[in-house]
N, C-alpha and C positions, 0 to 999 in steps of 0.2 A: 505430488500428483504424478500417476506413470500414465504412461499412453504408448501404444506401441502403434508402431508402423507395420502395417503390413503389404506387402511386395511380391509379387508371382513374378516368373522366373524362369524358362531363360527368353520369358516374355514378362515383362516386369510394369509393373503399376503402382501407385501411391493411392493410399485413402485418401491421404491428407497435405495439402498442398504448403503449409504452412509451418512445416514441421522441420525435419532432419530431410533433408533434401538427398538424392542421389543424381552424378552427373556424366557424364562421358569423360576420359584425362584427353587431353592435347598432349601431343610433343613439345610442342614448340613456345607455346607462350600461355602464361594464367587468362581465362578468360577468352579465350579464342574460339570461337565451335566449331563442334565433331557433330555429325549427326549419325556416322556409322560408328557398329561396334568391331569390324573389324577392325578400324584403326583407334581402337579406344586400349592404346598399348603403358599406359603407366606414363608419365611427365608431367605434367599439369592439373589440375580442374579445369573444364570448361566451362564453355556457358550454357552447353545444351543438356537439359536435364532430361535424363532416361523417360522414355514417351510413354503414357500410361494404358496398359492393356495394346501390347501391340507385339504382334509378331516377329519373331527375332532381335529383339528388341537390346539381350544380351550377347547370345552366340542364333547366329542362321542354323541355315541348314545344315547336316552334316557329309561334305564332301567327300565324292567316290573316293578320291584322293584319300582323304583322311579315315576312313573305313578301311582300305585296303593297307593303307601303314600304320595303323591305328596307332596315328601320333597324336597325344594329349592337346590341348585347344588352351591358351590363356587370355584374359583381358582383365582391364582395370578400371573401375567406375570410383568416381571419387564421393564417399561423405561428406556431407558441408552443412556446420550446424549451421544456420538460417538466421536461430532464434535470436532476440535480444538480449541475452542473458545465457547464462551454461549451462551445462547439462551434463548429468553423472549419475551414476551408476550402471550404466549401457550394458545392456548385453544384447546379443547378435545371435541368430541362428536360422535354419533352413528348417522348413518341413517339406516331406514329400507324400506324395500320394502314390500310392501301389509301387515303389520303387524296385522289387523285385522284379519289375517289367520293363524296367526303361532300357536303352539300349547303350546309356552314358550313367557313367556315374561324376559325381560333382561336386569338388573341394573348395574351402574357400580359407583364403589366409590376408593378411594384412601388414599395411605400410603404412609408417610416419613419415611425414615429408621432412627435405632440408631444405630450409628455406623456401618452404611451399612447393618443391620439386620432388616428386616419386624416382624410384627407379623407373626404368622404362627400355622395353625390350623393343627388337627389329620387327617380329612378327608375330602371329595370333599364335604359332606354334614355338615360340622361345618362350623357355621357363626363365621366372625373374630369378637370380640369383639369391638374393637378400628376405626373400618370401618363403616363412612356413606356411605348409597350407594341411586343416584338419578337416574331416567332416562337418561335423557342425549341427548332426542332425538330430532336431529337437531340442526343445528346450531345456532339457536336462545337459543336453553336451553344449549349450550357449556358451560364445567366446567372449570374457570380458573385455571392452575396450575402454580405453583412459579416458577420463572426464574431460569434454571439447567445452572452448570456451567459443563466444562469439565470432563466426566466420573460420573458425579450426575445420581441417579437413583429416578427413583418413581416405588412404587408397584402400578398397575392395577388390581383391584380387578372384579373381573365380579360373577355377581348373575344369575342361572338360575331358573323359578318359571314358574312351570307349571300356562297354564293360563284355568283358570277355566270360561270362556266365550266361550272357544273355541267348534265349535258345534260335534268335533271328540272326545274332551276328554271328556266331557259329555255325549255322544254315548256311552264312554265305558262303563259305568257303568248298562249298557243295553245290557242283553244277546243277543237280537234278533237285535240288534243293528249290534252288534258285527257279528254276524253270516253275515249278509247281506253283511257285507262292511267289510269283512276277509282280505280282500288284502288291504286296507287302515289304517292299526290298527299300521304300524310303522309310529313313527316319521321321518317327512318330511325333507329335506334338508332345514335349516333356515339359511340365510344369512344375513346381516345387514356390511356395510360399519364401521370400524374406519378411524375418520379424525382426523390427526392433524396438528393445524395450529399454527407456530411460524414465529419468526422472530429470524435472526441471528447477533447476535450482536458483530460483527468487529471491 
């Protein structure tokens, strides 16, 4: 039997509460809760599972700050199969809507824990060392992941990278730009689908 998850993004929601779980990491200890995502930097699973249909839920806003150094943005949400039994054939992937519009572009790569411990970075803006990170986008580019057995976890690492095609982040850098289209200078609400597709193995 396959069932996929499906997850919106970088405000994030589950169908299906019962399933493949997604969660905040802690630093400091398994099970501990985060309820933000800017400190959801790789170490642990929490206990707080990503809030369903809810603004910023992934990455906030996009700060002046990180506009004007358009420094890449990371966090790490952790996979927790749930289920009573395991699960295999997994694949992973993003869709996006109208993405030749958005003002970020968005990678995502992946961690095994050691002894249920992720790598884990000092802030939203440190890249994990130990992390490839590919597109992902569509189900044709789906990343496989290893068959989780009961209560196995994987880190979800997600890249945010200003995208510099964009014809509003290039505007910025243009006073008279800027002035004209004052009321368009915040980052937009960007969505993109998480899918996952497994099969349950009974």
């Amino acid at each position: 039997m396959q069932k996929v998850v499906k997850v919106v993004g970088h405000q994030l929601y589950f169908i299906k509460h019962n399933t493949m779980q997604l969660f905040y990491t802690v630093v400091n200890l398994e099970g501990q809760p985060n309820g933000d995502p800017n400190f959801s930097l790789g170490g642990f699973c929490s206990s707080s599972i990503v809030p369903s249909e809810s603004m910023g839920s992934v990455f906030g806003g996009l700060s002046e700050y990180a506009l004007e150094k358009k420094k890449p943005q990371y966090i790490c949400i952790c996979l927790k199969n749930v289920f009573p039994h395991s699960v295999k054939n997994i694949l992973f992937w993003l869709d996006f809507d109208d993405e030749q519009y958005y003002q970020c572009k968005y990678r995502v790569g992946f961690s095994l824990p050691n002894n249920r411990q992720f790598e884990n970075v000092p802030s939203i803006f440190a890249k994990p060392v130990y992390v490839e990170f590919d597109t992902a986008h569509g189900m044709n580019d789906a990343i496989e992941l290893p068959n989780m057995q009961p209560d196995d976890v994987i880190g979800v690492w997600f890249e945010r990278r200003i995208n510099d095609d964009n014809s509003e982040v290039i505007g910025r850098s243009n006073p008279d730009w800027l002035f004209e289209n004052r009321e368009r200078t915040k980052l937009k609400e960007e969505w993109f689908d998480i899918k996952i597709k497994f099969d349950e193995d009974k």
